[in-house]
C-alpha angles and dihedrals in degrees: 000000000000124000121200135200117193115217100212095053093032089052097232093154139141133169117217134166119230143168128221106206121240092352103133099230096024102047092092128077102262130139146239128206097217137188126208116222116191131190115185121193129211153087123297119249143158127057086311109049092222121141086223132338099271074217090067101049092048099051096051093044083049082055103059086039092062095048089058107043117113104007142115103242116214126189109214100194092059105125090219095057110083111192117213111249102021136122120204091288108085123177132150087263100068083066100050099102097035120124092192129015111230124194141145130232107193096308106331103101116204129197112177129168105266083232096066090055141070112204106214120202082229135100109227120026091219137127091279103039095050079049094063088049102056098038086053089048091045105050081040093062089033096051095040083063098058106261117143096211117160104217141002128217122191126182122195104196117193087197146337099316111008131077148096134274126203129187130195116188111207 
């Protein structure tokens, strides 16, 4: 049994602002309003007989959407980003006590309130990749509560038409 929920009408939405380095028409700061789209496999199971409460699914992806929206997110293990003040070792922890994130891409040098950012573990801070994020984040919280589910899908879409699924069977 599958069950689907579908971003746009669900309202799992954020809008957040990203580069792609070095991509010609992506290497510059500019947004997305995206919407999260989630397909969970299983059997059903419990008093109900539901595969997972449709509730519960909604409520954590609402969650890492709200952590998103309107920010400038920003992957800290891209190869092109050089953060000001780093050696070679970068974690989220490095990044704890500072007021601003500084960081150069070629020769464009940023400096941006830290409140204004979300540093992301990823490398790129693309459709796929912010796929795989919520969908670890997501069978993480699902699972956490209990629910034998099989597999988890999640699609970031950038717009009507275009984004990126991924899936994790458990």
């Amino acid at each position: 049994m599958k069950i689907i929920i579908n971003g746009i009408n669900a309202n799992l939405r954020f809008s957040s602002a990203h580069i792609i380095p070095n991509h010609d028409f992506c290497g510059y700061i500019h947004g997305h309003s995206y919407f999260v789209d989630v397909e969970i496999e299983g059997e059903q199971s419990g008093s109900f007989d539901f595969v997972v409460d449709f509730k519960d699914v909604k409520d954590s992806v609402a969650k890492i959407c709200e952590k998103l929206d309107h920010r400038l997110l920003i992957p800290i293990f891209n190869k092109e980003i050089k953060f000001k003040s780093i050696d070679e070792s970068i974690d989220l922890d490095f990044f704890k006590n500072k007021e601003y994130i500084e960081f150069k891409i070629q020769e464009k040098e940023y400096k941006i309130p830290k409140t204004d950012t979300l540093l992301l573990p990823l490398k790129h801070s693309s459709a796929e990749e912010l796929a795989k994020y919520f969908t670890e984040h997501l069978s993480n919280d699902i699972i956490s509560k209990g629910w034998n589910v099989s597999s988890i899908s999640t699609g970031v879409n950038e717009g009507i038409g275009q984004g990126a699924f991924f899936k994790k069977v458990l």
